[in-house]
N, C-alpha and C positions, 0 to 999 in steps of 0.2 A: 562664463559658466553660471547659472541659476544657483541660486541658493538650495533648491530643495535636488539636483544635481548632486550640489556637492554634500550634501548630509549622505544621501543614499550611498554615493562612493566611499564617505567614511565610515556607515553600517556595514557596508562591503567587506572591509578591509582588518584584517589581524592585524593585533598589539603583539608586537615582539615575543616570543615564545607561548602566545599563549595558548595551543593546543597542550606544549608539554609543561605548563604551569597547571591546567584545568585535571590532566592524568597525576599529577603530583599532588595537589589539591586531591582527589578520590581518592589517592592510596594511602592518606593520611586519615582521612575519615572513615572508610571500611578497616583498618589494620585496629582505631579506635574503638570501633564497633564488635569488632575479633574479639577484643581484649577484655572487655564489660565484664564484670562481674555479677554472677546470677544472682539479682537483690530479691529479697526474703517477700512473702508478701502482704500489701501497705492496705492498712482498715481504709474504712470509706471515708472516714473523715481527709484524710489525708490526700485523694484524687484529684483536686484542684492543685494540690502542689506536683501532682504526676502531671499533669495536663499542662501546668506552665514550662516543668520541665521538659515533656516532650517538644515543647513548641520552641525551645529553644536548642533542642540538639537541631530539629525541622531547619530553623534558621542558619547553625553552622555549617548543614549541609548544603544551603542552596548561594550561590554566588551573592559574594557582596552587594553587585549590582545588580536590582530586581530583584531584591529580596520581597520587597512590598509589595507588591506586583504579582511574584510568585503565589504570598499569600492571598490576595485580593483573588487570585482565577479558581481559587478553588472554595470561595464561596459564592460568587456570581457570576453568569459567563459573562463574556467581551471584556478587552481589551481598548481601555479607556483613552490609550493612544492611537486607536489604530487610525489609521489612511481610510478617507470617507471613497476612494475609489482604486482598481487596480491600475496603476499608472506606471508599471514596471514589475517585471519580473529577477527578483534576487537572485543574483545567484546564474543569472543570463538563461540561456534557453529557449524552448518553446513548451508548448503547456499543449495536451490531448484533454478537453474540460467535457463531460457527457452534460446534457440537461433536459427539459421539458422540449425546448425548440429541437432540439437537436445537438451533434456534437459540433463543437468551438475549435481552430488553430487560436493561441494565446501566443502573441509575440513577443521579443525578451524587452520593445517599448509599451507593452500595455495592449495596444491594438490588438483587435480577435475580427474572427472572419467566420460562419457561420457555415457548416459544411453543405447540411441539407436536413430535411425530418429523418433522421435515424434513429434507432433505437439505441445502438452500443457502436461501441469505433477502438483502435489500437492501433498506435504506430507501426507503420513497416522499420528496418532495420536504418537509419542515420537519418531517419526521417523523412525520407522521398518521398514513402504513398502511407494513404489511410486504408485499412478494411471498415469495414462498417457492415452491419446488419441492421435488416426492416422485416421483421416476420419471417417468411419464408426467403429472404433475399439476402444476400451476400454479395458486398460491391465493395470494388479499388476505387480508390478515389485517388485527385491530387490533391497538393495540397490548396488547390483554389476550390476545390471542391466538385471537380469536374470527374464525370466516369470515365474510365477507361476500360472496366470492363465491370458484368453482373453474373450472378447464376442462384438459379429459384432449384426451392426443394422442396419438395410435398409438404413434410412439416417445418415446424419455427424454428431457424438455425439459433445459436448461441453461442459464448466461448468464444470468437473469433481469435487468433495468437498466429503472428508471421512471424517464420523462422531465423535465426539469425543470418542466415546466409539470402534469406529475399527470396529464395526459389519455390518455397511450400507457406500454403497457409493449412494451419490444421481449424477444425474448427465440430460444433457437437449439435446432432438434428435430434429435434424431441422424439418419444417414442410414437409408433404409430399404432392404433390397433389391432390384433389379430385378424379379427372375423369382425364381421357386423352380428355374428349369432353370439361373442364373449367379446364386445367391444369395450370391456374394463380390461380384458385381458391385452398387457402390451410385450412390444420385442424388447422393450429398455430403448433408451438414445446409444447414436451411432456415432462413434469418431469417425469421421470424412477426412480427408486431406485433398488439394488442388495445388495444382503448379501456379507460381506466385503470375503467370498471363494469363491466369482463367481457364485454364486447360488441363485435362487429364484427371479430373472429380474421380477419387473412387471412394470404397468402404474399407476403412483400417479394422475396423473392431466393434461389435454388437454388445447390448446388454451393460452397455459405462454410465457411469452417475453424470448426474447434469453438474460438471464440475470443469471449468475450461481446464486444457490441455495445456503442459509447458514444453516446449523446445529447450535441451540443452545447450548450453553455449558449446560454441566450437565447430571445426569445418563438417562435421557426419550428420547427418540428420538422425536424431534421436529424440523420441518423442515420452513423454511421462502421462498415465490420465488415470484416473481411479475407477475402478469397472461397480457395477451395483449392491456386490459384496463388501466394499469400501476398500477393499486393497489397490493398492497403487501397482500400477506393470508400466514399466519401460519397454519400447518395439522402436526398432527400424524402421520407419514407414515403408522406404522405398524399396523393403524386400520383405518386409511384412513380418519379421522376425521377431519376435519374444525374447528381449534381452534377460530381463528378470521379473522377480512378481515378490511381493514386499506387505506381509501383516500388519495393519497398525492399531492404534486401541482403540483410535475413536472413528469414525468416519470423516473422511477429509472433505473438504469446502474451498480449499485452496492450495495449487500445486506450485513450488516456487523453485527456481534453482539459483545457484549462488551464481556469480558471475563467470567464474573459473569454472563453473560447469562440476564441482566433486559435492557438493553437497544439496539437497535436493529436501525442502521442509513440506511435510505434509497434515497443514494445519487444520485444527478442527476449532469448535466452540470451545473447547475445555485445555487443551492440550495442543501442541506445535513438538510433530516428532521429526528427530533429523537422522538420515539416511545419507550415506557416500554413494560416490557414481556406483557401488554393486549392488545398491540393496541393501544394507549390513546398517540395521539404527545404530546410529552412535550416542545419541541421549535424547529424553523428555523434555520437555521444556512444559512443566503444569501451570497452568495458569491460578493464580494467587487465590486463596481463598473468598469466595461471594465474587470474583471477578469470572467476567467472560472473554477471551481473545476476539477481537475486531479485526481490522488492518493489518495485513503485515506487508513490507518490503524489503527485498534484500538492495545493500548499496553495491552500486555499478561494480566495485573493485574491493576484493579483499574478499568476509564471509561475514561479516557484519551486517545485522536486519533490525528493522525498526519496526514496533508490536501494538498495536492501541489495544489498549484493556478499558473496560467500561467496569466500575463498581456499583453495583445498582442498588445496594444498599444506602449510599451517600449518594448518588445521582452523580458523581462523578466519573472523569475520566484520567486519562494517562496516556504517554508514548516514551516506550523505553526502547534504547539503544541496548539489544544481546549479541555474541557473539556464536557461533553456529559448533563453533570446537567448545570441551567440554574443560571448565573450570582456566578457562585464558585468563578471563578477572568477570568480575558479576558486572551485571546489569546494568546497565545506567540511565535515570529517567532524567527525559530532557524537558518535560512539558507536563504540568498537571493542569485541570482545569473541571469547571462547576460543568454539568450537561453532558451532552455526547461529543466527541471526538469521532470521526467518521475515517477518512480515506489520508492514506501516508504515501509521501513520493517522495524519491530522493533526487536532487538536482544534477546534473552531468557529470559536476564534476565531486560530489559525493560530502559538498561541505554545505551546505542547506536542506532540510526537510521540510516540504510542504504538509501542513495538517488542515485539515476540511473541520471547522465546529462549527456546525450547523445550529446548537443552541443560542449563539451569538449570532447568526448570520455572517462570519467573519471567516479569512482563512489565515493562518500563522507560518510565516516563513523561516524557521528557529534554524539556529546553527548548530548543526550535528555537535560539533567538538566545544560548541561555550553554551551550555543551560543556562537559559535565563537572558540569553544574546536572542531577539526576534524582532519581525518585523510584521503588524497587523495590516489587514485591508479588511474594512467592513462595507456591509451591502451587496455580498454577492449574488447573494439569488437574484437581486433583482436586474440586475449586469449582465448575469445568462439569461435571462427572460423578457425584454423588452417587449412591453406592452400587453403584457400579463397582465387577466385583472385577478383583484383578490392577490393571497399570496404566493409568493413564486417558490417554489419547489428549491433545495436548494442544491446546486449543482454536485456534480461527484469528477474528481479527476482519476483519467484515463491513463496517465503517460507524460512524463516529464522528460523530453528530447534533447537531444545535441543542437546546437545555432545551428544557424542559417539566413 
């Protein structure tokens, strides 16, 4: 065995308790935090001794290890250890990577395979096939990159999302317009659905925001997608039924369901509201003051999502682990850093999170349950972009898979 083998096996691998040492650790420091007493308020001379003191509660909250590290990322991005190439995947898997060339399979040794010029792509269900879209086209792919089947639509599809069960893909046509005599006037975009062989294309629903669709987990087909009102409605595809229809405050950007299929987030720039399988919000989730909501991901198992917030006051960022039930235990931020924070994925088996910071060109492999436990790769853009000239764009992920 290699030496840089065995380091990664031992990044791999938990110390003896130490998920329920890291939850005992938080509940010592929030129970502290509880307990603070309301101090009076401190003239200005006196700010520099606020400013050491906060940098040192900063410091009890962030793990012994990477303390320094913690604090370095959030004055300049990159990560001064990171791996100058991706030569393995943490955490095992395969990786859906979008880019300029087109979309990437990422194997759990490093290896990537280059699908074709597509525009967007999304795993099918255990990772058999790809969908992929190119302007007006919608294509199965393998995972070598080979079609198996197409279908074109007058205007730009978008959204592509295969159902958990493999049999439907849903997916969202841009609007078209009326007449050529009020050609500003449109119909809105159309949620479409097709049988997972390319067959049986119809129209679910007129008049929807250009916001992909989510399939609930579980054997029924049930679909969620926000219409141009910004309300979110749940249908049957397959009988075309209007489960429910659901207000929210802001207009949503992003439809998510937990894994167990009961809770259903419909995020905006401002706010992330949660809703149960009827409809019925069960809480806000506001995004922190001067902050904007980025990324969100729910993990495979449990109701636990992972949030990137951008603070553009300080040019910094954030990815905090919440929980979707109300007042379980607060929030917990796993990763802070200088620039932007981009795209969140959670690994298979629900103990790694991928983070995209593109102000480094770098991407972060951080461990859900130990802050401050991570693993850098720098130079990605130019890794999806091979023989780009000028600078390479930098890549966005798609989907973080089961092996193979």
């Amino acid at each position: 065995m290699t030496e840089q083998r065995l380091r990664e096996r031992l990044e791999r691998t938990e110390a003896p308790d130490e998920m329920a040492a890291e939850e005992r650790g938080w509940r010592v420091v929030h129970a502290a935090f509880e307990e603070r007493l309301p101090l009076p308020r401190r003239r200005r001379r006196l700010r520099p001794a606020l400013a050491a003191a906060a940098l040192a509660v900063l410091a009890l909250a962030v793990p012994a290890t990477g303390a320094d590290d913690w604090l370095r990322d959030l004055v300049r991005p990159g990560r001064d250890d990171a791996r100058p190439a991706l030569s393995s995947i943490p955490g095992g898997g395969r990786l859906l990577v979008r880019s300029d060339a087109g979309p990437w399979i990422v194997s759990a040794d490093g290896s990537k395979r280059l699908l074709g010029s597509y525009d967007d792509a999304v795993w099918s269900p255990h990772g058999l096939f790809v969908a992929a879209t190119r302007q007006r086209e919608l294509v199965a792919l393998d995972p070598r990159g080979r079609v198996r089947w197409s279908l074109a639509r007058p205007t730009a599809i978008s959204g592509a999302r295969w159902s958990p069960s493999g049999f439907r893909i849903a997916y969202v046509t841009a609007p078209a317009a009326v007449s050529k005599v009020r050609p500003h006037v449109s119909t809105g975009a159309s949620l479409r659905v097709v049988a997972g062989d390319g067959t049986g294309d119809r129209r679910i629903a007129a008049g929807v925001a250009a916001v992909p669709p989510a399939w609930r987990p579980g054997a029924e087909h049930v679909l969620a997608y926000a219409d141009r009102a910004g309300r979110v409605r749940v249908v049957a595809p397959d009988t075309g039924r209007l489960l429910w229809t659901a207000a929210v405050r802001d207009r949503p950007r992003r439809l998510l369901w937990s894994g167990d299929g009961e809770r259903l987030l419909a995020v905006a720039d401002g706010s992330i509201r949660v809703l149960d399988a009827s409809g019925r919000t069960l809480r806000d989730v506001a995004a922190p003051a001067g902050t904007t909501t980025g990324a969100v991901a729910f993990a495979g198992r449990g109701r636990r999502f992972a949030v990137v917030r951008r603070r553009l006051s300080a040019r910094q960022s954030e990815i905090a682990v919440l929980q979707a039930e109300r007042a379980v235990r607060p929030e917990r931020r796993v990763f802070a850093g200088a620039g932007e924070l981009t795209d969140v994925a959670w690994s298979p088996d629900d103990r790694w999170l991928l983070v995209g910071w593109p102000s480094a060109d770098q991407w972060l492999f951080v461990r859900s349950g130990a802050p401050g436990k991570l693993i850098a790769f720098s130079g990605v853009a130019r890794q999806f972009s091979p023989g780009a000239s000028g600078r390479a764009a930098s890549p966005r992920v798609a989907g973080w898979c089961c092996p193979r």
